[in-house]
C-alpha positions as CSV (number, residue, x, y, z in Angstrom):
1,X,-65.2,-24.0,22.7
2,X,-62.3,-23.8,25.0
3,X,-62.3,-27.8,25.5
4,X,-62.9,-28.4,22.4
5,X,-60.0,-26.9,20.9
6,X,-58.0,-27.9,24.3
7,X,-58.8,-31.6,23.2
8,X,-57.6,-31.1,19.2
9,X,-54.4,-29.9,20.6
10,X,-54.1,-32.7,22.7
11,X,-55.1,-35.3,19.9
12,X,-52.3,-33.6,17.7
13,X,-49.8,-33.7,20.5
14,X,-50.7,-37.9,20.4
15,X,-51.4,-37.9,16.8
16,X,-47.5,-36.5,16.5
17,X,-46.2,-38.9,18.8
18,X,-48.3,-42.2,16.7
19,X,-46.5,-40.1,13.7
20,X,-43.4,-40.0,14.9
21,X,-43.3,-44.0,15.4
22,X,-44.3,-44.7,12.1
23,X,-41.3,-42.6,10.7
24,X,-39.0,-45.1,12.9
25,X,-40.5,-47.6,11.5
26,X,-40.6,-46.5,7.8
27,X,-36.5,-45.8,8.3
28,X,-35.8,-49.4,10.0
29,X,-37.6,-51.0,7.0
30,X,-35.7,-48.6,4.6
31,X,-32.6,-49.7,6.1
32,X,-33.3,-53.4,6.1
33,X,-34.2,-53.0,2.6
34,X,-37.6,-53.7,2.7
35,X,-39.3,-51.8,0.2
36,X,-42.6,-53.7,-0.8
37,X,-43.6,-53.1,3.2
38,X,-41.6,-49.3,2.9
39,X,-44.1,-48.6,-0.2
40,X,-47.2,-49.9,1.5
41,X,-46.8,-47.7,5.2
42,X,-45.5,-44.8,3.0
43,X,-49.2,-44.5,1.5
44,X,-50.9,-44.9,4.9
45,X,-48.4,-42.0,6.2
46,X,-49.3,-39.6,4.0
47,X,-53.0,-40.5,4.8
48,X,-52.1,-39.6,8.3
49,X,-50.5,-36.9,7.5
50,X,-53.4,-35.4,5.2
51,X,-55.7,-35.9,8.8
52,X,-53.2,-33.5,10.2
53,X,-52.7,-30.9,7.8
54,X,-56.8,-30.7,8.1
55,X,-56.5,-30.5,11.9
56,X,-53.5,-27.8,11.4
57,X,-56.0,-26.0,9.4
58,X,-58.2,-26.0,12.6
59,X,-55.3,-24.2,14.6
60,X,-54.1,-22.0,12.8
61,X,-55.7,-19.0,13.7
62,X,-55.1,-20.2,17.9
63,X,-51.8,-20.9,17.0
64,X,-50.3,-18.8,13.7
65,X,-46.7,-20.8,14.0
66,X,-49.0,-23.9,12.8
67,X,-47.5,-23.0,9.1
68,X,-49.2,-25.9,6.3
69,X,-46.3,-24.4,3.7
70,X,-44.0,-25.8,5.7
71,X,-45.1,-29.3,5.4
72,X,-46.1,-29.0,1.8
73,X,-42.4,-28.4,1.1
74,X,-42.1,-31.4,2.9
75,X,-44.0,-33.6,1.6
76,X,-43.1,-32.2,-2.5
77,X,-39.6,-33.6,-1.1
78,X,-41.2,-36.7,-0.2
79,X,-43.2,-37.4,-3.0
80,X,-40.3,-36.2,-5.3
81,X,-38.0,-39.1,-3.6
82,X,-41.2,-41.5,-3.9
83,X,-41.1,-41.0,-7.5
84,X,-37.7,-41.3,-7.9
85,X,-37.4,-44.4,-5.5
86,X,-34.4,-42.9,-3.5
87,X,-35.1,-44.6,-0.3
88,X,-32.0,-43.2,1.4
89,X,-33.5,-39.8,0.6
90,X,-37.1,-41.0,1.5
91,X,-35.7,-41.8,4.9
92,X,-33.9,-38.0,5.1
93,X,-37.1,-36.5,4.3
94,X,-39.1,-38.5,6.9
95,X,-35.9,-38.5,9.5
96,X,-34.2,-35.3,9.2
97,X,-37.1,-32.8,7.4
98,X,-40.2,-34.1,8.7
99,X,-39.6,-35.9,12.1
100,X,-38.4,-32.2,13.6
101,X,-41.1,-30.3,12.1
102,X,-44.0,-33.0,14.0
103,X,-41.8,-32.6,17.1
104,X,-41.6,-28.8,16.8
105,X,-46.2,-28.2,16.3
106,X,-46.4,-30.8,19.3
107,X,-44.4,-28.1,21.2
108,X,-46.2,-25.4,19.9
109,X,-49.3,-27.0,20.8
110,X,-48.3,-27.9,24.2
111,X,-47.3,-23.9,25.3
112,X,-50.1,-22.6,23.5
């Protein structure tokens, strides 16, 4: 059991990091103006990121500071600016909200 949830923390930690590169790449687009191609990565983000909230599920009870409400608010943000398309505040919410939150779990599973 020990490896087993030794290698879910280390998948996050690289899941995170695959993540993070998409965000980069959703915020270049956004500022090249590229929307069609924004529109289409957005959907396969929150895929990704649906995969994660089910593997934060997994940790929570190793690692309680693995909180879900946290990225529902922001993700509400996110689809809220989706709906809305404000693509200068789709790329805060991915940049600024979300990108720090990723970077903070992969730290917490890292010490834990």
């Amino acid at each position: 059991m020990i490896t087993e949830l030794h290698q879910l923390k280390l998948d996050m930690q690289e899941f995170i990091i695959n993540l993070n590169l998409r965000i980069e790449s959703i915020s270049n687009l956004i500022s090249k103006q590229h929307f069609i191609e924004v529109n289409d990565r957005l959907l396969f983000l929150a895929e990704d990121l649906g995969v994660l909230a089910d593997t934060i599920n997994s940790l929570q009870a190793t690692i309680p500071s693995l909180d879900l409400n946290e990225l529902n608010e922001k993700l509400q943000d996110l689809v809220q600016a989706m709906e809305e398309q404000n693509y200068l505040l789709i790329m805060d919410v991915i940049s600024i909200e979300l990108k720090p939150l990723l970077e903070y779990w992969s730290e917490l599973t890292r010490d834990a």
